[in-house]
C-alpha positions as CSV (number, residue, x, y, z in Angstrom):
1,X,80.3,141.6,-197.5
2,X,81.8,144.7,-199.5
3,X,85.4,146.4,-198.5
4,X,83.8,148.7,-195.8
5,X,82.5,145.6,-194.1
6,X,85.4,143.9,-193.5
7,X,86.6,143.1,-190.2
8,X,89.9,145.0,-189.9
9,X,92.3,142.7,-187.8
10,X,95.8,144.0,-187.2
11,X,99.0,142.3,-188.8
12,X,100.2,141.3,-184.7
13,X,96.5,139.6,-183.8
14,X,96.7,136.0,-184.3
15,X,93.0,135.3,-185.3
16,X,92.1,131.4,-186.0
17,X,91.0,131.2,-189.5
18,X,87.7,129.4,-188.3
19,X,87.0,132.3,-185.7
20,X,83.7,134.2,-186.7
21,X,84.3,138.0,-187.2
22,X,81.5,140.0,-188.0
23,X,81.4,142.8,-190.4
24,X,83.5,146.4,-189.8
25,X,84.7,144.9,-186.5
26,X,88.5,145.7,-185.5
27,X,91.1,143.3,-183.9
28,X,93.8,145.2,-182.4
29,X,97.6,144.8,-181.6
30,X,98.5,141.1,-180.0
31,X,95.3,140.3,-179.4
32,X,94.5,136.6,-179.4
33,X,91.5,134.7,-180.8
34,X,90.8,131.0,-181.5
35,X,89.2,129.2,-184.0
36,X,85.8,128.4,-181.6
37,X,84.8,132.1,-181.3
38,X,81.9,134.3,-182.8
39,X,82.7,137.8,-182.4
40,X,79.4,140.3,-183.9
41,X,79.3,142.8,-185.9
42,X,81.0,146.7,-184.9
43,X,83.4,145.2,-181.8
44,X,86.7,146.4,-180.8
45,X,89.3,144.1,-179.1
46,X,92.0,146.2,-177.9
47,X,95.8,145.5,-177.4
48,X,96.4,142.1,-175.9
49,X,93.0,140.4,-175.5
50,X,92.7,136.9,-175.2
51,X,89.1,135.3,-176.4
52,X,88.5,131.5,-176.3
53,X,87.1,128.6,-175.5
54,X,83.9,128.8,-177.7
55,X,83.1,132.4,-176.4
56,X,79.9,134.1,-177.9
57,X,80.2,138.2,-178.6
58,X,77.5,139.8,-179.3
59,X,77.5,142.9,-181.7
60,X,79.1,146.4,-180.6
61,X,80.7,145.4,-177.9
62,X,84.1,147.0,-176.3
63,X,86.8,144.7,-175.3
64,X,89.3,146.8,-173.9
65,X,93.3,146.2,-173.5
66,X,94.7,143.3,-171.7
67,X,91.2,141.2,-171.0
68,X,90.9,137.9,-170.7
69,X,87.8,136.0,-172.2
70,X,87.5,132.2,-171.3
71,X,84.0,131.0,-172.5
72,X,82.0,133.8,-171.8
73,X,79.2,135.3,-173.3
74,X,78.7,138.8,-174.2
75,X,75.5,140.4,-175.3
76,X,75.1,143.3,-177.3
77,X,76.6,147.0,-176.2
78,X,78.9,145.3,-173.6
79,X,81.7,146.9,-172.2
80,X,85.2,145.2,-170.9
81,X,87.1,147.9,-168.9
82,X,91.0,147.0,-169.6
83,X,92.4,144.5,-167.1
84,X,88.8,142.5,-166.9
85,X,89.0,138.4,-166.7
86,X,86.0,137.1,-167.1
87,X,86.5,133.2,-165.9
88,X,85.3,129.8,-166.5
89,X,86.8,126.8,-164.5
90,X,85.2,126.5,-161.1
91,X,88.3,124.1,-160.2
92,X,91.1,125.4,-161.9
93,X,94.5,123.2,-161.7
94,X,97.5,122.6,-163.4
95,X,97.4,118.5,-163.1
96,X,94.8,116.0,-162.5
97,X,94.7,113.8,-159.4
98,X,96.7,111.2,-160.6
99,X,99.4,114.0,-161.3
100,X,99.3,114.5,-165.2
101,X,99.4,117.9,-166.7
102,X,95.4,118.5,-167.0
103,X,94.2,119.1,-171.0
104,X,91.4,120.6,-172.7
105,X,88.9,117.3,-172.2
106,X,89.8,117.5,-168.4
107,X,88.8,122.0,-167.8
108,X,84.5,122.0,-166.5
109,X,83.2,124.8,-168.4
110,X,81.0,127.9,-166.2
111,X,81.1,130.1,-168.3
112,X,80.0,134.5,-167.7
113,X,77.1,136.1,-169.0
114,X,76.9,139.5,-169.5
115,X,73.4,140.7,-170.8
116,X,72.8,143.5,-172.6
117,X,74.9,147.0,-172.0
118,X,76.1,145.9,-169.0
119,X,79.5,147.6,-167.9
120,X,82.7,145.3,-166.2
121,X,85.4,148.2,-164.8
122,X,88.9,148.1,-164.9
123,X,90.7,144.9,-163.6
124,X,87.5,143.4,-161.9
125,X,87.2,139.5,-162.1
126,X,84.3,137.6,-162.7
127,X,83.9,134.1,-161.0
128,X,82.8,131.3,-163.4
129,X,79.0,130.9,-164.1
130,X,78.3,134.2,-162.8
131,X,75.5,136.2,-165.1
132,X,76.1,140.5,-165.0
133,X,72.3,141.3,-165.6
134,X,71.3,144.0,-168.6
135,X,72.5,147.4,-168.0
136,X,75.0,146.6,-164.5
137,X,77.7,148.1,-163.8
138,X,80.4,146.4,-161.9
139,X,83.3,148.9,-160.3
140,X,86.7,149.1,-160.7
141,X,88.7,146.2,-159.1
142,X,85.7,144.3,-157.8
143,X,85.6,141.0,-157.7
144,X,82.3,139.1,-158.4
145,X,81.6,135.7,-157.0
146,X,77.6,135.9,-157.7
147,X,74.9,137.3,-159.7
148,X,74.5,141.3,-160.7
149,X,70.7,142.0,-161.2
150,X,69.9,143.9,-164.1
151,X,70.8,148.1,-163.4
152,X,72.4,146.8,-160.2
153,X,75.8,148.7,-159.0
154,X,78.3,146.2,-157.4
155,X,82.1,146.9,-155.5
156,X,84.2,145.6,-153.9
157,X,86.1,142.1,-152.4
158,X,83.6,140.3,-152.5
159,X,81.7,142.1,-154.7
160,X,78.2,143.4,-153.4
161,X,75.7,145.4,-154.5
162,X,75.9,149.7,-154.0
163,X,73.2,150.8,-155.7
164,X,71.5,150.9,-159.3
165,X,72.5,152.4,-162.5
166,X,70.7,154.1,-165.5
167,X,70.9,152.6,-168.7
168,X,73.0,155.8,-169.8
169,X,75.5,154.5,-167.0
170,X,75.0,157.2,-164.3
171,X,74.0,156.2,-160.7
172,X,70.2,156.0,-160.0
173,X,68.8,158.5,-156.9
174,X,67.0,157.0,-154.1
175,X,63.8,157.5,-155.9
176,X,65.1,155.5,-159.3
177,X,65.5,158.4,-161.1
178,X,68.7,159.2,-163.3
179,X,70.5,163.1,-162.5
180,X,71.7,163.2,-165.6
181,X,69.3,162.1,-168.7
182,X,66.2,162.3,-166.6
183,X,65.1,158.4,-167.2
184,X,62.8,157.3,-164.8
185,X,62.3,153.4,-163.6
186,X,60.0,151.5,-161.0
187,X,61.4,148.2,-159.4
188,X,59.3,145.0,-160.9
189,X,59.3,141.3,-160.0
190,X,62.5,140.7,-162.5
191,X,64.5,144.1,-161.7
192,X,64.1,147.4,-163.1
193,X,61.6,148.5,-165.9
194,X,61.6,152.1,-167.2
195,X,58.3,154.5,-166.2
């Protein structure tokens, strides 16, 4: 790796010196990452994010202030508005049956998938083993108990799907057609394809 390629990782991030980093990646103020992590190449983790529990991170992928990462994993081109939690205990407590502070061993792991250049909005929570397909967007807020197909637009408590988005991030017309960069698409078996 020569001097431009090295991750840049602020004096206040506590980074686990058997984390992954890949190359010209930045680690900003107070962020948090532990030793089980692979973070790609060309990422930004903003102020205050917390990744862990063996989470995968693709390559150019945003990670915005104050996020929360348990687990997950993020393809390439993702996008974490700040706020977003993306969760991985389907039965979260404090203590175990018999009463004893739970540890690592006792945590079942679900972890989020989020495929390729899919957007999560500002403080929206996604439940554990819940996949974001390529190219969703999920709004502001929302809180996401199931699966986003890919393109698909969801909002909302629950979370449910409003529409479909262009892989540019502007909302698809009735006819699957973006406004804005004129992309084109036709529904198929597994979601969206473009024309």
């Amino acid at each position: 790796m020569t001097d431009t390629d090295t991750p840049m990782i602020e004096a206040s991030a506590e980074v686990a010196p058997t984390a992954r980093i890949g190359a010209r990646t930045r680690i900003w103020h107070q962020a948090q990452v532990t030793g089980d992590v692979r973070i790609g190449a060309d990422c930004v983790l903003g102020k205050g994010v917390y990744v862990s529990s063996a989470a995968q991170i693709g390559d150019r992928v945003k990670i915005q202030n104050g996020c929360g990462v348990f687990g997950a994993v993020l393809e390439d081109g993702v996008m974490l508005a700040p706020g977003v939690y993306l969760l991985e205990d389907p039965a979260p407590r404090a203590v175990a049956a018999n009463g004893q502070l739970k540890g690592w061993q006792d945590w079942r792991r679900e972890p989020v998938t989020v495929r390729h250049g899919a957007t999560i909005g500002a403080n929206a929570v996604v439940a554990p083993g819940v996949t974001v397909g390529r190219y969703a967007m999920v709004a502001i807020a929302a809180a996401v108990h199931r699966d986003v197909p890919e393109h698909g637009l969801v909002a909302g408590n629950p979370a449910r799907q409003v529409g479909r988005v262009c892989q540019c991030g502007h909302r698809l017309d009735d006819n699957l057609a973006c406004p804005t960069c004129d992309l084109r698409y036709q529904q198929q078996p597994h979601g969206l394809s473009r024309k």
